[in-house]
ZAMARGU-4260 file (C-alpha; in steps of 0.2 Angstrom, whole numbers, plus 5000, padded with zeros to 4 digits):
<rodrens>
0) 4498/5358/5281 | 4516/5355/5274 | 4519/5340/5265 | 4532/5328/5262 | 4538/5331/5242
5) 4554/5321/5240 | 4565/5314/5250 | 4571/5311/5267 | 4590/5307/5260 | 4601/5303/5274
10) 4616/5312/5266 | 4633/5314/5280 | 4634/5301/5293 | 4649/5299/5306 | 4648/5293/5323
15) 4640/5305/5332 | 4631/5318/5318 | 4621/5317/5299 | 4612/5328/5288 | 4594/5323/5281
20) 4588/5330/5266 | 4569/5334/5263 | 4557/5345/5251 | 4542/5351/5259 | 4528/5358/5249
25) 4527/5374/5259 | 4538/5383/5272 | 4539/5372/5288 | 4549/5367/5302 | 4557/5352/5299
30) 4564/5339/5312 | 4570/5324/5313 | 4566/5312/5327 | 4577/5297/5331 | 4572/5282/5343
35) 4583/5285/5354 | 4580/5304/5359 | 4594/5310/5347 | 4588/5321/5333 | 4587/5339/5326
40) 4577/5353/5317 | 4578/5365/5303 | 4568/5381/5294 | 4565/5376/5276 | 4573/5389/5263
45) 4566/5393/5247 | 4574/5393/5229 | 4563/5394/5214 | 4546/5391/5222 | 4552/5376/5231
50) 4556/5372/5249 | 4569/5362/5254 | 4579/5359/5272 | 4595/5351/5277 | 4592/5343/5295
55) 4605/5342/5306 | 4605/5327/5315 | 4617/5327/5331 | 4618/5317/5350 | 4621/5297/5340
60) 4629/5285/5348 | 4644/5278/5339 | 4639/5260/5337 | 4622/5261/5334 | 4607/5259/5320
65) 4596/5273/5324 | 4579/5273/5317 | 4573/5290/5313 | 4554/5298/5308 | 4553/5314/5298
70) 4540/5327/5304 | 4535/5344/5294 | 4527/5358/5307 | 4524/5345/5319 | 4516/5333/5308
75) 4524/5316/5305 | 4527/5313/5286 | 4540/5298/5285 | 4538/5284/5286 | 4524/5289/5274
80) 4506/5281/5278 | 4505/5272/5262 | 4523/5266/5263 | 4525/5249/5257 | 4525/5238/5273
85) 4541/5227/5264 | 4552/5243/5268 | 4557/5242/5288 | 4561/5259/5296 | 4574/5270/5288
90) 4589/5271/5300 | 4605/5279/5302 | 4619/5271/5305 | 4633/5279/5314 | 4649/5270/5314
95) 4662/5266/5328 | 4681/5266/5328 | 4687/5252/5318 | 4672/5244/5309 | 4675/5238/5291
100) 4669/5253/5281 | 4660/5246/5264 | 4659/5256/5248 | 4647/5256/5234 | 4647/5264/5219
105) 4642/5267/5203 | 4636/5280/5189 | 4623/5282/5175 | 4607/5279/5181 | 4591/5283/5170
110) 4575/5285/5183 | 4566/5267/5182 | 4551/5266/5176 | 4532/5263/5183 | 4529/5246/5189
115) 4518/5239/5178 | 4531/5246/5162 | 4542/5238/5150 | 4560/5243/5158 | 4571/5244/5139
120) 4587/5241/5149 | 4585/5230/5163 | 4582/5230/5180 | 4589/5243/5191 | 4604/5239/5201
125) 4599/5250/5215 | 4583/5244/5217 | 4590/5227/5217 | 4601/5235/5233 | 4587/5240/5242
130) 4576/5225/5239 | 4592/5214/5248 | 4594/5227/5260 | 4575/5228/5265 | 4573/5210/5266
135) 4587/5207/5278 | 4590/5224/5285 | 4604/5217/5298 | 4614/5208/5284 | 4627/5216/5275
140) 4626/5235/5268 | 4635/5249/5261 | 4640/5264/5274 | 4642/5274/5259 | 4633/5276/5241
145) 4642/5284/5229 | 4634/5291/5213 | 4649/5295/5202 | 4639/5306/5188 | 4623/5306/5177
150) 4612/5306/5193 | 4597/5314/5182 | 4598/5313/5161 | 4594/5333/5158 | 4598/5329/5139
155) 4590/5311/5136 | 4571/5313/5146 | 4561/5298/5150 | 4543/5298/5136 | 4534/5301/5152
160) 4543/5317/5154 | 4543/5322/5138 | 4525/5322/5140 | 4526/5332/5155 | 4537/5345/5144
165) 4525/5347/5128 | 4511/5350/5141 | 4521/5365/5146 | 4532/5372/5132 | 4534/5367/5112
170) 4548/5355/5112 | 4549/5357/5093 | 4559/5372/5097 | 4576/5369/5108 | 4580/5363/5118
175) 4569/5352/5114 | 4565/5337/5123 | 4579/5343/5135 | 4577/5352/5152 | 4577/5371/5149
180) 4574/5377/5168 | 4575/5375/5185 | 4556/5368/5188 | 4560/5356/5173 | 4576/5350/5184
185) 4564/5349/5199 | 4554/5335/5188 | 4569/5324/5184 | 4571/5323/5202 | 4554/5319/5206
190) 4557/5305/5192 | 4571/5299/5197 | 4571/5298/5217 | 4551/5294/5221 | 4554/5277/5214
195) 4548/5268/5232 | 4563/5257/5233 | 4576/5271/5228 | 4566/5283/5242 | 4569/5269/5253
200) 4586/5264/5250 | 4593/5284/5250 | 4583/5288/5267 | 4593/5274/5276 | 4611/5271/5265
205) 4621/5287/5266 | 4626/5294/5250 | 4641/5305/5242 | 4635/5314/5224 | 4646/5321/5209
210) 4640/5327/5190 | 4644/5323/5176 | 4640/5326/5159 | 4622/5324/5157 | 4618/5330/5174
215) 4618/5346/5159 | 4619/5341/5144 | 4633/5326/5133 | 4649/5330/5133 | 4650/5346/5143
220) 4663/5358/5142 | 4672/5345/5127 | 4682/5359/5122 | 4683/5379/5121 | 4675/5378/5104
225) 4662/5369/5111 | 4659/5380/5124 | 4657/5396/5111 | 4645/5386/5100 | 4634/5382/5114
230) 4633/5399/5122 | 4628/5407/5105 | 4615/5397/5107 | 4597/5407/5116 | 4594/5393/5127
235) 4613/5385/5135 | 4613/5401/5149 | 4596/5396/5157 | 4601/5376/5154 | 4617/5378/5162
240) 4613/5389/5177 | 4597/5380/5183 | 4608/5365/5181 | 4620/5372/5195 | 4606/5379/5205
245) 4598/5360/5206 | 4613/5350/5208 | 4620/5363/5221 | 4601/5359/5232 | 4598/5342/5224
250) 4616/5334/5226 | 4630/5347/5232 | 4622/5353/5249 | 4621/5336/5256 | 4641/5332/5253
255) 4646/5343/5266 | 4650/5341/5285 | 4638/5352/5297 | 4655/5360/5299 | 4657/5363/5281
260) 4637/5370/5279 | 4639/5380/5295 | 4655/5391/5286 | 4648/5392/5271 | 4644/5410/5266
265) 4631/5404/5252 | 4621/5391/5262 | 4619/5404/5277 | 4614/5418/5263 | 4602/5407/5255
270) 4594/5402/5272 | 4595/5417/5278 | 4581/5427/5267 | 4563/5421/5261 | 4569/5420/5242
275) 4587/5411/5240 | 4584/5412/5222 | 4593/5427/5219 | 4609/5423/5230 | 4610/5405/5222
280) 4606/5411/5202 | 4621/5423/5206 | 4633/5411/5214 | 4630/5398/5198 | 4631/5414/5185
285) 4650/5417/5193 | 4654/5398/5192 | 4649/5396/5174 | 4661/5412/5171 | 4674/5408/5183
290) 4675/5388/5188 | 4689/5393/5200 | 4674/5405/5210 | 4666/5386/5214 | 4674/5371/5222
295) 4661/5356/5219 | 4673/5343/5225 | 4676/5339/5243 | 4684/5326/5256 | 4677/5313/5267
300) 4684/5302/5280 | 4678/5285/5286 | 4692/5282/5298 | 4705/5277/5290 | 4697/5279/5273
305) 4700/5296/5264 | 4689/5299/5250 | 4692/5312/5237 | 4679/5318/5226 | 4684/5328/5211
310) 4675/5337/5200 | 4682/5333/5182 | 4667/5344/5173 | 4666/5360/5178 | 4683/5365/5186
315) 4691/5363/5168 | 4704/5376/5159 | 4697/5375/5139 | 4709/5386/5130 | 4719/5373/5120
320) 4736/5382/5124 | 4730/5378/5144 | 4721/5365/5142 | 4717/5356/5159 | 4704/5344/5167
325) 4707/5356/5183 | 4710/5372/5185 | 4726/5378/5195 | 4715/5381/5212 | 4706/5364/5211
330) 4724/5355/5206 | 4732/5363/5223 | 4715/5360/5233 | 4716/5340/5228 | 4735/5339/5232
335) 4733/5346/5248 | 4719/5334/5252 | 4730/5320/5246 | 4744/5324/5255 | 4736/5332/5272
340) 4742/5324/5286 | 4751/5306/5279 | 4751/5292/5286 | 4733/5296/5295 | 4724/5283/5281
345) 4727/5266/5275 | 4716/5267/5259 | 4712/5281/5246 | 4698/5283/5237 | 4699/5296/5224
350) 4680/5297/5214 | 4681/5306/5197 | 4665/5304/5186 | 4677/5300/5172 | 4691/5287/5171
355) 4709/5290/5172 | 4713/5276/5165 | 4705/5269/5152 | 4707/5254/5139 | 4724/5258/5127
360) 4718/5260/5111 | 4706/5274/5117 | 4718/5282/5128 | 4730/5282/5114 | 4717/5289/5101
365) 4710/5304/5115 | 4728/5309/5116 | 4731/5311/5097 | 4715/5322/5096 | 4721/5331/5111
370) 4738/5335/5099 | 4730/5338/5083 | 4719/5351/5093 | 4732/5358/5100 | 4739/5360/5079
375) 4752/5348/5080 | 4750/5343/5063 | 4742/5361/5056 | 4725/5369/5054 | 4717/5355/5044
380) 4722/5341/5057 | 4715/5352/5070 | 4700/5357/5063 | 4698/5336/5062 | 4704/5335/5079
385) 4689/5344/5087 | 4676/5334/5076 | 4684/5318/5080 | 4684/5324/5100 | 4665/5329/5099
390) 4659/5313/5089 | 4668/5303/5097 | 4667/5309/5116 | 4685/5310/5118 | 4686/5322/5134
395) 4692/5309/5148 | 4709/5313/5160 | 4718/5307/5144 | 4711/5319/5132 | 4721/5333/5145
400) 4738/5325/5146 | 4746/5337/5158 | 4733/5334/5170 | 4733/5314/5167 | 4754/5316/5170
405) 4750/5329/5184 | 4735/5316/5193 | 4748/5302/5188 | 4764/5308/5198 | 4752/5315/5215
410) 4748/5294/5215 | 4765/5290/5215 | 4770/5303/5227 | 4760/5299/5241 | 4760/5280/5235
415) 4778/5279/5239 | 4787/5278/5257 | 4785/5271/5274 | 4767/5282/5277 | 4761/5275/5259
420) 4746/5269/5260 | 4741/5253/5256 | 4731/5257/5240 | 4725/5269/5232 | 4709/5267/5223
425) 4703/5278/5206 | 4683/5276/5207 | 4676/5281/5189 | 4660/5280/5180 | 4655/5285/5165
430) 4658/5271/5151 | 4644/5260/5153 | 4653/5246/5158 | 4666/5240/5171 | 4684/5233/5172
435) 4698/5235/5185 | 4715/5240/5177 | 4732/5241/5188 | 4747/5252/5185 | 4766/5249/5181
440) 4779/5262/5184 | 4794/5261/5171 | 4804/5269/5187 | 4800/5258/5200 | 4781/5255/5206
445) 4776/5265/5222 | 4772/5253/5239 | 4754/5258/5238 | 4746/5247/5227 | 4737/5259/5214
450) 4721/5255/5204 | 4707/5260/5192 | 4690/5253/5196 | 4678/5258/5183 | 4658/5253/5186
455) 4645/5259/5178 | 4628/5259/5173 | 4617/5256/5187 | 4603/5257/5176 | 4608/5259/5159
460) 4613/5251/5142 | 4629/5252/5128 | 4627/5247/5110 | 4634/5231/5104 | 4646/5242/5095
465) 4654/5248/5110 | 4654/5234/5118 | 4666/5227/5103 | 4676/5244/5103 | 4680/5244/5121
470) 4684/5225/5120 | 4696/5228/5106 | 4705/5242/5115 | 4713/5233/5128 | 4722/5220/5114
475) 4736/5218/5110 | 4734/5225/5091 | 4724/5240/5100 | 4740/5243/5108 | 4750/5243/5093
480) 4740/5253/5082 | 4737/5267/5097 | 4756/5269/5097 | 4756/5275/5078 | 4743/5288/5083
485) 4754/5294/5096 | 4768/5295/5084 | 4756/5303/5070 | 4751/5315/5086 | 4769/5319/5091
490) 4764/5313/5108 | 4773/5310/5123 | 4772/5291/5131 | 4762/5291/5146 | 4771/5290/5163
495) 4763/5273/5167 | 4758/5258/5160 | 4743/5248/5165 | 4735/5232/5162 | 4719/5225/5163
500) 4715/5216/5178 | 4696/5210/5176 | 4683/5215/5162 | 4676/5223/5154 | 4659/5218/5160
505) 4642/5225/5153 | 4627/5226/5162 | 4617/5237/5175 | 4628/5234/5188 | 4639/5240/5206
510) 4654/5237/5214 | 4658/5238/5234 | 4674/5240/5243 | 4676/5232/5260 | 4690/5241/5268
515) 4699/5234/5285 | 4711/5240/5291 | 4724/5237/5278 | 4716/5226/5269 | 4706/5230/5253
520) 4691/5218/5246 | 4682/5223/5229 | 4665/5212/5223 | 4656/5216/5207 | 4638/5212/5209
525) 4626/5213/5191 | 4609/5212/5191 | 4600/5198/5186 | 4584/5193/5175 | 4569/5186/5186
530) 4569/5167/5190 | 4553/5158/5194 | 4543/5172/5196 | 4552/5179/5209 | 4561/5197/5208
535) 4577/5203/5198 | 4591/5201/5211 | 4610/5207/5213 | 4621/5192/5209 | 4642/5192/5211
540) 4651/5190/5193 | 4667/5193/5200 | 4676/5195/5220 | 4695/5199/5224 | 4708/5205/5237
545) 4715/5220/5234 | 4727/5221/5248 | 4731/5212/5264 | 4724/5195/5271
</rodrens>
């Protein structure tokens, strides 16, 4: 008899279709069955020994919350028997024309530990979420979850992985404690998403996904330099292609539309045959030669809502004389979606894993390495350039200054003008900590009113250091010593200026959007310690009005 592995994620709502996610531990027909007579089926395909399916769910009712059961075969195996009783049914939400459309997101999330275990950084935000939502599951919440990046640590394993992995390889031989294959991926996910309250709260929240770095490994694709050192490496090609294979089954599949999966050549070739392994190890081995062969980001529309996810990791140009955080295709791809039928949204979101903008100092000090790199100021300063870049993580939009200035006049663009929208929202992990910062043409600002809002972790920690660095860069003295290394860099003034609006906060925390009409509400919630015996809880540090009343 099949069984129920991992999942169900509900992935794509709208009002009338959605997608559930499931891994089965044998081939199987899987269905979903809603209360109300609505549902859908779907043959499991294979990659790697694993059996996964993408349900598509159609026949909603705009309006409604829908509770749904998961059956494998005929056999019903969600809600799951031993599924805590605390957790009502999982439901999906299908939403009507005009409803307020809420937004939360986040990044960085290290898989929680076992109950009974010391957590070294805190309670988990998410698991806060769903506790809130389970206890009142008709009050407020999310019609979207974003995870903006590091939704599985391949490069920083739990001890009870690392376990795992020296019962199966020697990890005193690279990559280590690391993740080297795709059945090692598999585990991370196991980790990271049987946590009963993240099950819980994925099966019934719907969810948009992008990488980041360590979704592979810190830091990927830094620099062309970087990129030769790792593939001279025996393990990077099997650590870098499992990584595509997972997150395109794991994460990707579920971002798009049924439309989008029914016209997709490699989902139909992977479904189609008993073994998709082959077809998906051949897609991901032409992605890592040629990022302009795969488009990880995608477009959503919650009514009047556009969201724009962009992959800043994968679809960048190295070469330091073409250095670019997005290659031509993907640069043209997110204009078009930007610009596509204007005036049709009041609000655009635009998630990138990294920040656009970030505090001065450090903006300053990526695009001074970005210059020496490039051998502004000779050899020597170059060679210190790309050791400055590696230590120092300095690979956000500003270390790629033709694309920050690029990404910077597109806001502007469709910004400005009587079919502006009202604002126009950067959504950025990353940085293990949060802070909103709001732009200032020298030319005249746009109409839209044009924002970064930065939150991250959901379940992480930064050193005391960083928290002092990243305080310091948003001074006044960080601003005037980052204008000597632009003069040291020969570098061009950025195109806007921008101030810090809130922040930075540290903790495990997320931020929600409440979007209506063309109004614009942003609350920052943080988790908090446990009080009286009772259970760490979300608690709101900061709330503001974007835009209208």
């Amino acid at each position: 008899m099949a069984g129920l592995r991992l999942g169900p994620l509900l992935r794509y709502a709208d009002s009338t279709s959605a997608t559930v996610w499931v891994e089965a531990s044998r081939p199987c027909a899987a269905e979903v069955r809603c209360a109300d007579g609505s549902g859908g089926t779907a043959r499991t395909f294979q990659v790697a020994g694993h059996h996964y399916a993408l349900i598509p769910v159609t026949g909603l009712s705009p309006g409604t919350d829908t509770p749904y059961e998961v059956f494998l075969d005929g056999t019903r195996v969600w809600p799951a028997p031993d599924a805590p009783s605390s957790f009502p049914p999982s439901v999906i939400r299908s939403p009507a024309g005009g409803d307020d459309v809420r937004v939360a997101f986040g990044s960085c999330r290290w898989a929680a530990p076992a109950a009974d275990a010391h957590d070294p950084v805190g309670p988990d935000a998410l698991d806060s979420l769903a506790a809130r939502i389970a206890a009142d599951p008709e009050g407020e919440r999310p019609d979207v979850l974003l995870l903006l990046g590091d939704q599985v640590y391949a490069d920083e394993t739990s001890d009870a992985t690392q376990r795992w992995l020296a019962a199966r390889r020697d990890t005193d031989e690279p990559p280590g404690t690391g993740v080297a294959d795709y059945e090692e991926y598999t585990h991370l996910y196991y980790e990271s998403w049987l946590d009963p309250e993240i099950r819980w709260l994925l099966s019934t929240v719907p969810s948009c996904m992008i990488f980041d770095d360590h979704d592979v490994i810190d830091d990927w694709n830094t620099s062309a330099s970087w990129l030769t050192d790792m593939r001279a490496t025996h393990w990077w090609s099997e650590r870098l292609l499992s990584g595509l294979m997972s997150y395109w089954v794991y994460q990707h599949l579920g971002n798009l539309s049924p439309a989008e999966l029914a016209a997709d050549p490699l989902y139909a070739a992977v479904c189609a045959t008993p073994d998709g392994t082959d077809a998906l190890r051949e897609f991901a081995c032409r992605a890592d030669a040629d990022s302009a062969s795969a488009r990880w980001s995608y477009r959503r529309d919650f009514g009047r809502v556009r969201l724009v996810m962009v992959d800043s990791r994968a679809a960048r140009v190295l070469e330091e004389s073409e250095r670019s955080m997005l290659d031509p295709g993907e640069a043209e791809w997110l204009r078009a979606q930007v610009l596509d039928e204007p005036g049709s949204y009041d609000h655009l979101l635009v998630g990138t894993s990294l920040p656009w903008l970030l505090p001065h100092l450090v903006h300053d000090v990526e695009g001074w390495s970005s210059a020496l790199c490039r051998g502004e100021r000779g050899a020597r300063w170059a060679r210190f350039g790309e050791w400055l870049r590696r230590k120092a993580d300095l690979e956000h939009w500003a270390a790629f200054p033709s694309s920050f200035a690029e990404l910077t006049g597109l806001f502007a663009e469709i910004g400005t003008g009587p079919q502006a929208p009202a604002t126009v929202l950067v959504l950025s992990g990353d940085v293990h900590h949060a802070y909103v910062a709001e732009t200032r043409w020298r030319d005249g600002s746009p109409d839209a009113r044009v924002l970064q809002l930065t939150c991250s972790p959901v379940h992480n920690s930064v050193p005391l250091s960083m928290r002092v660095g990243f305080r310091f860069g948003w001074s006044a003295v960080a601003r005037a010593l980052g204008r000597r290394f632009r003069r040291h860099g020969h570098c061009a003034r950025p195109p806007v200026s921008w101030r810090k609006k809130g922040g930075p906060w540290f903790g495990n925390q997320l931020m929600t959007l409440t979007l209506r009409g063309r109004s614009a509400r942003l609350r920052l919630e943080q988790v908090k310690p446990a009080r009286n015996g009772g259970r760490p809880g979300l608690e709101t540090v900061m709330e503001s009005r974007l835009s209208g009343s």
